[in-house]
N, C-alpha and C positions, 0 to 999 in steps of 0.2 A: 757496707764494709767500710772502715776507717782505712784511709786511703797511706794514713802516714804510720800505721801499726799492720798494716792485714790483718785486723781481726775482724769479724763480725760483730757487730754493732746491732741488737734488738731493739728497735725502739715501740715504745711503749703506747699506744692509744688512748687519748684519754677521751674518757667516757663524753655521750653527749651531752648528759646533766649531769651536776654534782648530789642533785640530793631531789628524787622523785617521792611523792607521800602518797600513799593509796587507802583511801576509804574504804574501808568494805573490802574484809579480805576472804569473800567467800571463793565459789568456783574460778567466778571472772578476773576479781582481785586476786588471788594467789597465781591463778596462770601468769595474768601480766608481771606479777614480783617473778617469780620462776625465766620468764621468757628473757625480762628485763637482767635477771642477775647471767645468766648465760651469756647474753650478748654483749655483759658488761655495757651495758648501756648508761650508765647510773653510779658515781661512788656510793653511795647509799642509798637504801630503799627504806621508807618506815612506812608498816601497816599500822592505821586508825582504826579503832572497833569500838563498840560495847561491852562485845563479848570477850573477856579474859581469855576465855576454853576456846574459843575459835583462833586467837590473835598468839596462842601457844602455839596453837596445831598449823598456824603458816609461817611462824620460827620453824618449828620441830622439821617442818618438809623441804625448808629453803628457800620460803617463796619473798622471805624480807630480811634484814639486818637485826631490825630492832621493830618493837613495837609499843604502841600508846593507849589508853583511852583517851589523853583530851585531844581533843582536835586541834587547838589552837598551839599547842607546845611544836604539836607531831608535824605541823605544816609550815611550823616558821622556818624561813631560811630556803625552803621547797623551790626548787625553779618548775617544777610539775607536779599538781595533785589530781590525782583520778577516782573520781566520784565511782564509786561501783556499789552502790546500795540502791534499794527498792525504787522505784521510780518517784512513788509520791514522796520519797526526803530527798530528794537530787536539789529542786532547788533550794532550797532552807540551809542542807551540809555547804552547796557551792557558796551564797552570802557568806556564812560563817568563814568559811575559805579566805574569802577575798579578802574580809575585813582583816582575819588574823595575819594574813600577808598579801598587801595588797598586789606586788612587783611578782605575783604567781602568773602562772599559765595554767588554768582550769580545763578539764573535761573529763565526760563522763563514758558509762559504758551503757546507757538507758536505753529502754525497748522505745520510748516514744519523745518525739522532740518538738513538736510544736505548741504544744502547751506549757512545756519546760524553758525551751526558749522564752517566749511572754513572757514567764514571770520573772527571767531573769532578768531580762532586757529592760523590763519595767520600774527596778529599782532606782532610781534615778539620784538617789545618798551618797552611790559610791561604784567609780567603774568596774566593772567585772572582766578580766581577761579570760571566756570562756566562747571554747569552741568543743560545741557537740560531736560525739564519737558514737558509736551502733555497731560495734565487734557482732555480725551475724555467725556468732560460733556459741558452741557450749551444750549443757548435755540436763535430764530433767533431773539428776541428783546436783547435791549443793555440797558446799565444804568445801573449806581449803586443801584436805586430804585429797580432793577430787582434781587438782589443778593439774594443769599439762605446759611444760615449757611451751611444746611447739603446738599449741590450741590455736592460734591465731594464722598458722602458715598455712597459705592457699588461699585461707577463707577471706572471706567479705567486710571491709570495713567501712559503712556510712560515715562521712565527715559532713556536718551540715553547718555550713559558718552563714552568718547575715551580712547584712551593705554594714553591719556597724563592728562586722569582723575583720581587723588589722591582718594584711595579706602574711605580715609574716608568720603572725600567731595561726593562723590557715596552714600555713608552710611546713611548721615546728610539727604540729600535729603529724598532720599525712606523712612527713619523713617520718615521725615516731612510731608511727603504724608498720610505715613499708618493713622500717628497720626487725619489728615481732613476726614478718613473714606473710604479712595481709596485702590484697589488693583492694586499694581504693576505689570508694565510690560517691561523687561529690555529690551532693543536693538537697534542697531547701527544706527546710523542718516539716513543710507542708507536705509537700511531696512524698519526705522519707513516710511521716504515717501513712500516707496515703497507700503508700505500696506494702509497707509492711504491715497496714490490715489486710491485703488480700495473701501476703505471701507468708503472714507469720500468725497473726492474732486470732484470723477465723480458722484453719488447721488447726488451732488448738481447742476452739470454740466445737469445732466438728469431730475433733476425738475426744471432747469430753460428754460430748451428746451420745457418741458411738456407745463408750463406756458407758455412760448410766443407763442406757437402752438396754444393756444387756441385762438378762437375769444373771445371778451367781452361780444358780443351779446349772447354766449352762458354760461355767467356766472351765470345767473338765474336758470341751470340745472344742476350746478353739485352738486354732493354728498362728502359722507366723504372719499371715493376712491381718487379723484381728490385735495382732499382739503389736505387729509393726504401727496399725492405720491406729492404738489408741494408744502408744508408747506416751508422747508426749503429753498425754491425759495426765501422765503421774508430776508435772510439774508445781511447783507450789500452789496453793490457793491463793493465798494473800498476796502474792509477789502478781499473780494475772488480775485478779482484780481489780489491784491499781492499775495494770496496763489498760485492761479493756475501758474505765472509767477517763483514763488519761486522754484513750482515743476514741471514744466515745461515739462521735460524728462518722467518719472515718469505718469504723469497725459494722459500726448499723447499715453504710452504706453496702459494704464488702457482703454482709449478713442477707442485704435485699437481693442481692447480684445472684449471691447460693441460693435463695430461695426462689429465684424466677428458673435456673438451672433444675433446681429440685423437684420444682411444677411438672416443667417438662419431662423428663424420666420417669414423673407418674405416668403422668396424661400417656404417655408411649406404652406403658406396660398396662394401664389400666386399661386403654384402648385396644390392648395386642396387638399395636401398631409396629412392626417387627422394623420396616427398613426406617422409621423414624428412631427408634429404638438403637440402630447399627450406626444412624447418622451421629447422634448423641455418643456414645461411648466412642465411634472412629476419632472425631473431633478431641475427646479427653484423653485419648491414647496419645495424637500427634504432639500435641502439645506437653505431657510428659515428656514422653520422648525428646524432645527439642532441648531438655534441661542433661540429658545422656545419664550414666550409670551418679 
């Protein structure tokens, strides 16, 4: 309240960035434009694409200001650009990034970070202001049509900075996160694959098995069991491909872990070993369970 009028006085917030550029404005890209124009987070938001037809359809929904194809116009000026494209152009678009503005703040939205980190780290022409981001949200349809302001509240978001990542650019990010509704989860590029081949890459690897095991003829009989455990079967090809190739080590290792697990559940039932059989499933129950509904 203005003390020398009584009036009320609104005053106004100004955004944390003036101007954020988002690569890739499919699912993940359009939510964060969406999230980001809500919370006014940002004077301006511009989507970068390829695609004409998609970079329409994240105007048309709200998820951006304005939109580009070149990358280098779209990002100049950018105080944040967010790589949300396939994994294997993450590092290629972030160089290009850097160069066309070097006084950026990089990061991405990638399923896997340690081999993305390397080759970022390794350019050694020109520093990269880039800190790794892992939004654990999102769904197996694509499209900006698909985006959800509030996609990112609640859920999970990996931030994986290195010894050669500036505390404050670490900082910039995680607040940036908090601020779309995510809790943070700090940890080393290595690590993050590490974990998220057993908690993201082989589930998908195991309901794409599920599905192709099935005959067609028997698709008239299943239920929400089968429909649930091979949902995320329907997610792109290409986009897992690069994942599983990215994490390569990682995913083989997670792949051996299920198969010593899988061993055993024969052996139990081929043996008609009942309480070995009871020990196995009690075991995979509790531990669901521990994650709750």
């Amino acid at each position: 309240m203005d003390s020398r009028s009584g009036r009320v006085v609104r005053r106004c917030r100004m955004p944390q960035f003036q101007k954020i550029a988002i690569i890739g404005v499919g699912l993940i890209g359009a939510s964060i434009g969406l999230a980001v124009r809500k919370r006014r987070l940002a004077a301006e938001v511009v989507g970068i694409g390829r695609r004409t037809s998609s970079l329409r359809k994240a105007k048309n929904v709200g998820a951006v200001d304005r939109t580009t194809t070149k990358l280098a116009s779209g990002v100049q000026d950018a105080d944040l650009a967010i790589v949300c494209t396939p994994v294997g152009a993450i590092a290629e678009i972030v160089a290009q990034v850097a160069a066309a503005a070097p006084n950026c703040l990089i990061t991405d939205a990638g399923s896997t970070k340690e081999q993305l980190v390397a080759e970022i780290e390794s350019r050694a022409d020109t520093v990269i202001r880039f800190v790794g981001s892992h939004p654990l949200a999102g769904a197996e349809c694509s499209g900006p049509e698909h985006g959800q302001a509030d996609l990112f509240k609640n859920r999970t978001v990996v931030v994986t900075p290195t010894s050669r990542t500036a505390l404050s650019d670490k900082e910039t990010i995680t607040k940036f996160w908090k601020k779309l509704g995510a809790q943070i989860v700090e940890l080393t590029p290595a690590k993050h694959d590490e974990a998220l081949a057993a908690t993201s890459h082989l589930p998908h690897l195991a309901a794409a098995a599920i599905a192709a095991s099935t005959p067609e003829r028997y698709l008239q009989l299943v239920a929400t069991g089968w429909a649930d455990t091979t949902r995320i079967a329907a997610g792109d090809a290409d986009l897992w491909r690069q994942i599983f190739f990215a994490n390569r080590s990682h995913v083989l290792a997670a792949m051996d872990t299920f198969e010593g697990h899988w061993k055993a559940f024969r052996l139990a039932i081929e043996l008609g070993d009942g309480d070995k059989l009871t020990t196995l499933l009690t075991e995979a129950k509790r531990i669901r369970d521990a994650l709750g509904n």
